[in-house]
C-alpha positions as CSV (number, residue, x, y, z in Angstrom):
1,X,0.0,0.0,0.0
2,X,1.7,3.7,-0.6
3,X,-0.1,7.4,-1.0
4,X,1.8,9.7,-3.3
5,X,1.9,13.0,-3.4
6,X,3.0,15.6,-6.0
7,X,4.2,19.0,-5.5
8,X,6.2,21.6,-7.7
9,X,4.0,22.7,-10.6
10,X,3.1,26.0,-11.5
11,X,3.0,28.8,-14.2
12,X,6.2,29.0,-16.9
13,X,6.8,30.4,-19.4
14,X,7.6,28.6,-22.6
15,X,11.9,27.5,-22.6
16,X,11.5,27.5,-18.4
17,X,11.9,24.6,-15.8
18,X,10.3,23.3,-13.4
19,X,10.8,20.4,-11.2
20,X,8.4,18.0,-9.7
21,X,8.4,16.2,-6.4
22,X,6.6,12.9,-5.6
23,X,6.7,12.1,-1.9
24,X,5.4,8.5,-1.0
25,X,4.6,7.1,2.2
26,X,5.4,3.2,1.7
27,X,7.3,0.5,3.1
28,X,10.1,-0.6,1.0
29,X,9.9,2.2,-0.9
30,X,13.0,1.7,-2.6
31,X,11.5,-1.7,-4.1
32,X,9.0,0.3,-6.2
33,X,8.9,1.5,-9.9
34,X,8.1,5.2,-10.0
35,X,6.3,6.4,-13.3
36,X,5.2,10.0,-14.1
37,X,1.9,10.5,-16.1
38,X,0.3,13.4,-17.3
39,X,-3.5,14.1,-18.7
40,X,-3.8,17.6,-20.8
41,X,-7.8,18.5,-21.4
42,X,-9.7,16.5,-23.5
43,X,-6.7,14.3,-24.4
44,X,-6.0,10.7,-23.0
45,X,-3.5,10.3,-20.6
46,X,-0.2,10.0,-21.6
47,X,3.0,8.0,-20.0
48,X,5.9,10.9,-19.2
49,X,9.0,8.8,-17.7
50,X,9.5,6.0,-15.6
51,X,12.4,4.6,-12.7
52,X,12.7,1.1,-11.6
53,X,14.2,0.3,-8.5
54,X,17.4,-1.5,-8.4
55,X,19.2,-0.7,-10.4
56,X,17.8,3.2,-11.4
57,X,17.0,2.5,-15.0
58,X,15.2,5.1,-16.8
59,X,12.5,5.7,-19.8
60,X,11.0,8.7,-21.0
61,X,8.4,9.5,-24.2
62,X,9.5,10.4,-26.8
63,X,8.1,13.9,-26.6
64,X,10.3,14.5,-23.5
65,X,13.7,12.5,-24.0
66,X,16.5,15.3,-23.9
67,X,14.4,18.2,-22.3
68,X,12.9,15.7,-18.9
69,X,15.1,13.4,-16.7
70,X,13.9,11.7,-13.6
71,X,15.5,10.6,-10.1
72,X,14.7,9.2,-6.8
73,X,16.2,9.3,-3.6
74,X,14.9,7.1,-1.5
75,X,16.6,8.1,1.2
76,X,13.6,10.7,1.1
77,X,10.6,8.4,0.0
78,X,11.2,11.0,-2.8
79,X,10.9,10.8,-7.4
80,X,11.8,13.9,-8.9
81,X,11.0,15.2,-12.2
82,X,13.1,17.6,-13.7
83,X,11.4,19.5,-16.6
84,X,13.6,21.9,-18.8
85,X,12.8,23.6,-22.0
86,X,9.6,23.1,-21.2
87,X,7.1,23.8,-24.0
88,X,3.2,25.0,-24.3
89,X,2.5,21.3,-24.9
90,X,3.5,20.2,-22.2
91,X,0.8,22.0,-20.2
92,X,-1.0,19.5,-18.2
93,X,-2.2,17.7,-14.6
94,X,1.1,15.7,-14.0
95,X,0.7,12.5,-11.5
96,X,2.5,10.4,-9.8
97,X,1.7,6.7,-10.0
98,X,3.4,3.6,-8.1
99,X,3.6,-0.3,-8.3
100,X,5.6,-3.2,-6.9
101,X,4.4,-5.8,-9.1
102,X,4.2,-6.1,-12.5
103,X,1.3,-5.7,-14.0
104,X,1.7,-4.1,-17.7
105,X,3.9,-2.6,-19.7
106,X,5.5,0.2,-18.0
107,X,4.0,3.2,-20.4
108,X,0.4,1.9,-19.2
109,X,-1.3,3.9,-16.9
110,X,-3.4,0.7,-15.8
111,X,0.1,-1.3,-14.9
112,X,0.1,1.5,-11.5
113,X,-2.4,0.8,-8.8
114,X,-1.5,3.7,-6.8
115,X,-2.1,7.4,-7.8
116,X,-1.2,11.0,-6.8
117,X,-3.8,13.6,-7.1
118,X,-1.7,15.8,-9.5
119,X,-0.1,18.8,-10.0
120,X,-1.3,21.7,-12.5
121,X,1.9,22.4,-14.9
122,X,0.7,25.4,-17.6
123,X,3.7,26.9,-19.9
124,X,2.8,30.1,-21.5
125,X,4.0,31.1,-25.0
């Protein structure tokens, strides 16, 4: 069982950063895979980057690879999301989502069982 929840976003404008925090409260935290979603309006939601646990490996859409990079320390129960040259498109309600087992391919927002209630990220042009 963990709650997640995301802090961080805001107002940028378009070529800014911003970075996003996920705080869970789990056991074992360190065991879980750590994947970043994000739901613009009246789109679908769409799979941002992922970590695995041990070791750290990494995945990000292709939309985001070489502006986006992701980290945990879970020292801190804590995922970051580091967002640079951020664009208008990536305006959106970013979330937090956790699992232990698997249970789908890691870009599937049904593989996570647990959720965050988002954070609003809007980047101005």
């Amino acid at each position: 069982q963990a709650s997640l929840a995301e802090s961080g976003g805001g107002l940028v404008q378009a070529g800014g950063s911003l970075r996003l925090s996920c705080v869970a409260s789990a056991r074992d935290f360190s065991e879980y895979t750590i994947a970043w979603f994000r739901q613009a309006p009246g789109k679908e939601t769409e799979f941002v980057a992922v970590i695995n646990p041990n070791p750290a490996e990494t995945d990000f859409a292709d939309s985001v690879k070489g502006r986006f990079t992701i980290s945990r320390d879970n020292t801190k129960n804590t995922v970051y999301l580091q967002m640079n040259n951020l664009e208008p498109e990536d305006t959106a309600v970013y979330y937090c989502t956790a699992r232990t087992v698997y249970s789908g391919p890691f870009w599937g927002p049904q593989s996570y069982p647990y959720w965050g209630q988002g954070t609003q990220v809007t980047v101005s042009s």
